[in-house]
Backbone bond lengths (Angstrom), bond angles and torsions (degrees), N, CA, C in turn:
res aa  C-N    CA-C-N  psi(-1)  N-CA   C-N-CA  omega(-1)  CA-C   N-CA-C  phi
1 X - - - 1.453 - - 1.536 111.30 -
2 X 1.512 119.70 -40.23 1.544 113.99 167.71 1.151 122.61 -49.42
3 X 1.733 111.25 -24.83 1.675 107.13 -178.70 1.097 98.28 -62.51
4 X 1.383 109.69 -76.92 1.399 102.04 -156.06 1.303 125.74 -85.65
5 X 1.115 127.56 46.02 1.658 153.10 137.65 1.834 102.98 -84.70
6 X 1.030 125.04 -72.28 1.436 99.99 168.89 1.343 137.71 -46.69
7 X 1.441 110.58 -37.74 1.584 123.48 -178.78 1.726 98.82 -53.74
8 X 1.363 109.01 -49.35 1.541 131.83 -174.76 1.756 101.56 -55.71
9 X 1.192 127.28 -27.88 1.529 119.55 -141.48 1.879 65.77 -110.88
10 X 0.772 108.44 -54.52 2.068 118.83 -164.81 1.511 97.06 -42.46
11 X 1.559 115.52 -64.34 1.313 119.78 -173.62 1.543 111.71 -85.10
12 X 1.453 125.83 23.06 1.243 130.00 143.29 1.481 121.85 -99.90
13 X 1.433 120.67 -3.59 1.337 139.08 -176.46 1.472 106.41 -81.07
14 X 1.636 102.58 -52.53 1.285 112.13 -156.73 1.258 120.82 71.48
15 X 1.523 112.04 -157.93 1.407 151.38 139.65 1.112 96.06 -37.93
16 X 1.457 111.25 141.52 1.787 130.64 162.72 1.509 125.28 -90.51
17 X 1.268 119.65 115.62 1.559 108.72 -164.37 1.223 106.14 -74.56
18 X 1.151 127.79 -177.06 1.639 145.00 159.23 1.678 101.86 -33.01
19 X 1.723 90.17 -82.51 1.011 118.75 149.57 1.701 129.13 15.78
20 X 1.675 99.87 -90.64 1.225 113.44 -172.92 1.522 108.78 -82.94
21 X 1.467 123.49 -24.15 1.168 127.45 160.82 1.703 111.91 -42.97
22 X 1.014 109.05 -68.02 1.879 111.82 -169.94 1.434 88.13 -82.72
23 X 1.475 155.99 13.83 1.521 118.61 146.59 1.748 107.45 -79.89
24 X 1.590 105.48 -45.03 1.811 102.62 162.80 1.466 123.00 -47.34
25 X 1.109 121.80 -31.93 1.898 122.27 159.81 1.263 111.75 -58.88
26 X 1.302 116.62 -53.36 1.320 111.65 175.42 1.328 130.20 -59.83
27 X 1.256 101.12 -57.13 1.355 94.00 153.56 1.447 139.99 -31.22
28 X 1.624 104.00 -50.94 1.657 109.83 -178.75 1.916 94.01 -54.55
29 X 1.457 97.83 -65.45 1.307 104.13 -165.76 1.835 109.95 -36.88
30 X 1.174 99.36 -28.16 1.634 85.77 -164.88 1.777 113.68 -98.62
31 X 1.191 106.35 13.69 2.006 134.21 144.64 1.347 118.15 103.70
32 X 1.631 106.71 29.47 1.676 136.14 160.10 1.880 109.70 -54.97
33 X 0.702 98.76 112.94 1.335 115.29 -168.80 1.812 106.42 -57.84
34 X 1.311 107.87 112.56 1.683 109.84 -178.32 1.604 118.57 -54.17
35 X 1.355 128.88 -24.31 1.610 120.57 -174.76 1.512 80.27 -75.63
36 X 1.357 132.85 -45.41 1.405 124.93 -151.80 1.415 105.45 -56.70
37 X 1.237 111.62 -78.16 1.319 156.28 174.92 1.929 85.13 -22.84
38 X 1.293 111.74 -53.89 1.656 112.71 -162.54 1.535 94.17 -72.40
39 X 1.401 127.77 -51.31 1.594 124.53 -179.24 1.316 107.64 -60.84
40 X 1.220 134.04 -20.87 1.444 131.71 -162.70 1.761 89.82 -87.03
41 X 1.426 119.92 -54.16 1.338 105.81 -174.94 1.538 134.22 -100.30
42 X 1.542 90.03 3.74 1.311 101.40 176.00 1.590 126.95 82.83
43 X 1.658 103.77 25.63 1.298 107.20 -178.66 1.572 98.12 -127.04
44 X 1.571 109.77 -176.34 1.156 102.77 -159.54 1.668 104.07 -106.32
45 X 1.417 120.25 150.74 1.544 111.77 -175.68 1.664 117.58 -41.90
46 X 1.371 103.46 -50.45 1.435 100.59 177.26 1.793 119.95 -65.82
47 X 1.303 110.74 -6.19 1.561 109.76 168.77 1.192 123.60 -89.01
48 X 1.812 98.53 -15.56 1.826 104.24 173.73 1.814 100.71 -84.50
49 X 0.981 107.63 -13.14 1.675 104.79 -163.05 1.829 93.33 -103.82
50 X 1.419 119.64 -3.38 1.643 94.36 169.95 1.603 91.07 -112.55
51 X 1.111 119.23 -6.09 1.780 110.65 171.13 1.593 104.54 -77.63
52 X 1.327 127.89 -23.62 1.871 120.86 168.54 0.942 116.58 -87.56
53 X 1.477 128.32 -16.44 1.887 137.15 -167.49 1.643 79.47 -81.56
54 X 1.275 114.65 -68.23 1.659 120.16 178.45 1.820 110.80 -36.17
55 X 0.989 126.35 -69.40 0.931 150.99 -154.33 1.901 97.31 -57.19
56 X 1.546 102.87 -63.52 1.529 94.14 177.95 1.273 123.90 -94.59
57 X 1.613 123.50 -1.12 1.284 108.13 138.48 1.065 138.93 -55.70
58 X 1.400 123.61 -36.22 1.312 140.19 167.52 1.778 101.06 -44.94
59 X 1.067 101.45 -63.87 1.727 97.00 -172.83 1.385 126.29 -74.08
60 X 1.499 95.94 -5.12 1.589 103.81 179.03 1.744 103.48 -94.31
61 X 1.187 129.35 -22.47 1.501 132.50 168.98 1.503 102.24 -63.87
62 X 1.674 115.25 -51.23 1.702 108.42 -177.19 0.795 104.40 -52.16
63 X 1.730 135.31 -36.05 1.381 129.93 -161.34 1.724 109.67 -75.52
64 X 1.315 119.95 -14.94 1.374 118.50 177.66 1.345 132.42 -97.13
65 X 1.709 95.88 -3.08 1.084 119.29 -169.89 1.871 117.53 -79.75
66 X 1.337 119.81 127.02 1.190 90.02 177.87 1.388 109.24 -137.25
67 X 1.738 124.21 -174.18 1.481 121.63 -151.47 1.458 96.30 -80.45
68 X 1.230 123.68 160.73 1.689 135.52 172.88 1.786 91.28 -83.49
69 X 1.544 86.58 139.32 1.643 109.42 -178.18 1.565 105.76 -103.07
70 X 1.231 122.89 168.44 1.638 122.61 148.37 1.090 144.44 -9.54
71 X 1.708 77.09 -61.64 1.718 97.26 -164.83 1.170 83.61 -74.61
72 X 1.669 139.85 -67.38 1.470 124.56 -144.68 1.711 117.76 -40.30
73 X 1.087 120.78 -29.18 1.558 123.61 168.97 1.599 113.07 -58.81
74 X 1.702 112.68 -46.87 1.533 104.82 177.63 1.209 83.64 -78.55
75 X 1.207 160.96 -17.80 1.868 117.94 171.55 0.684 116.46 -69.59
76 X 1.602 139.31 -32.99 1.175 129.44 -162.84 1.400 112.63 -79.99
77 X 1.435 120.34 -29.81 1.655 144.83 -157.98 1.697 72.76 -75.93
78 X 1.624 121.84 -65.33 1.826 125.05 -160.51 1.580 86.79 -42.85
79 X 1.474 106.29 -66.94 1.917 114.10 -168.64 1.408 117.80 -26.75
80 X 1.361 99.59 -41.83 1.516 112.94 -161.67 1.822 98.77 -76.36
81 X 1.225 125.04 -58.68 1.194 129.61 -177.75 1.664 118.75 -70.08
82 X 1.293 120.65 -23.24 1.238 125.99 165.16 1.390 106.57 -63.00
83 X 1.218 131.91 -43.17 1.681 142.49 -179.10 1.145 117.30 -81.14
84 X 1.633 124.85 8.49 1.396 112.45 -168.50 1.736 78.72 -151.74
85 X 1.247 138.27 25.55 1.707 166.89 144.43 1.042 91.57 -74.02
86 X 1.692 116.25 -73.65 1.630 116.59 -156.79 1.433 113.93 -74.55
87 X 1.408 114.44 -18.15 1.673 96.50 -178.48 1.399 98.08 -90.32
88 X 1.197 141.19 -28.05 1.280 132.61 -168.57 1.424 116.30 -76.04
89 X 1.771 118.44 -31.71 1.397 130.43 140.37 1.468 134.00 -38.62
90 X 1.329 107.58 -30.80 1.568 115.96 169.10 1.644 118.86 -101.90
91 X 1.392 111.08 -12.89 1.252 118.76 175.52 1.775 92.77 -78.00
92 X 1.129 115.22 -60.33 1.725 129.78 -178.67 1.746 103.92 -33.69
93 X 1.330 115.74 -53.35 1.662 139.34 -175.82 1.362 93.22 -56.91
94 X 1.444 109.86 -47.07 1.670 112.46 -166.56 1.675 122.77 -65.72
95 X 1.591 91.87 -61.19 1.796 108.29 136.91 1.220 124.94 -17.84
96 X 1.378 132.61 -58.25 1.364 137.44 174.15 1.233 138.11 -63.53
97 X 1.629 107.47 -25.27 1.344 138.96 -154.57 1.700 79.82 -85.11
98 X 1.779 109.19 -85.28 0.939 95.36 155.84 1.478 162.73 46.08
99 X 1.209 116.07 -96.82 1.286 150.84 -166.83 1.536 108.04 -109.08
100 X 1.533 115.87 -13.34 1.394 117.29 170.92 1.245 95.60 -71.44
101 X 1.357 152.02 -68.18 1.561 156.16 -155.28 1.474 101.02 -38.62
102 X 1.488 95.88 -46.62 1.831 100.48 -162.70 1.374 97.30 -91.65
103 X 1.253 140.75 -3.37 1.725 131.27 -169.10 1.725 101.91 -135.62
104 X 0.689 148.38 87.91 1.412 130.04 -166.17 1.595 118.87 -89.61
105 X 1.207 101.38 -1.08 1.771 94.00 179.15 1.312 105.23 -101.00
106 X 1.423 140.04 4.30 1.591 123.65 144.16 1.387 115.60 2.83
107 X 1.269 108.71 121.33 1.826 116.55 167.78 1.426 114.57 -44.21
108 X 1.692 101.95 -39.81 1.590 98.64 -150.83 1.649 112.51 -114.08
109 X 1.721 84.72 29.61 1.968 86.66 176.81 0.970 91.89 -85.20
110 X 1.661 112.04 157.70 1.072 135.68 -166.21 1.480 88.05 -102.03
111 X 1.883 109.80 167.22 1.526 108.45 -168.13 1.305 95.78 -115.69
112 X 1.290 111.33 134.05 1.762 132.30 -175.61 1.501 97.88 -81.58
113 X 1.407 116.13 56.77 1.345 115.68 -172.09 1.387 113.32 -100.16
């Protein structure tokens, strides 16, 4: 009869929401004892302890996180045009390379010395 009174309490539990996940963190966090806490909901200690590892990493990334400024748009706009400088600079180099065969007094051939 205990089985299936737990089986009963399990499949009235369900799925764990978001939700009900971070009130059981909180809980841990606030110095509710984890075997307890795990018999009370029917999960296992190590499932309460990767739902808080989760939980305050999660809040420790928001915490590093910070608002987009101004400028970050002109960097990216600089980024964008600095990178589209350099291919047209190496396409230009390429051009030259080129055009050394057919012109040979180029400044910037190098000497086959």
């Amino acid at each position: 009869m205990k089985k299936q009174q737990k089986q009963d309490r399990t499949a009235e539990r369900g799925r764990f929401s978001a939700k009900r996940k971070k009130e059981a963190v909180l809980r841990l966090l606030k110095g509710e004892d984890l075997d307890a806490l795990s018999r009370e909901l029917g999960v296992t200690g190590a499932v309460l302890s990767e739902w808080r590892e989760k939980f305050l990493a999660a809040g420790e990334s928001g915490l590093k996180s910070r608002e987009p400024e101004a400028a970050d748009d002109e960097v990216l706009r600089l980024k964008a045009m600095v990178g589209e400088l350099m291919m047209k600079n190496e396409l230009l180099e390429e051009k030259a390379q080129l055009m050394e065969g057919n012109a040979p007094g180029f400044p910037w051939r190098k000497s086959r010395g």
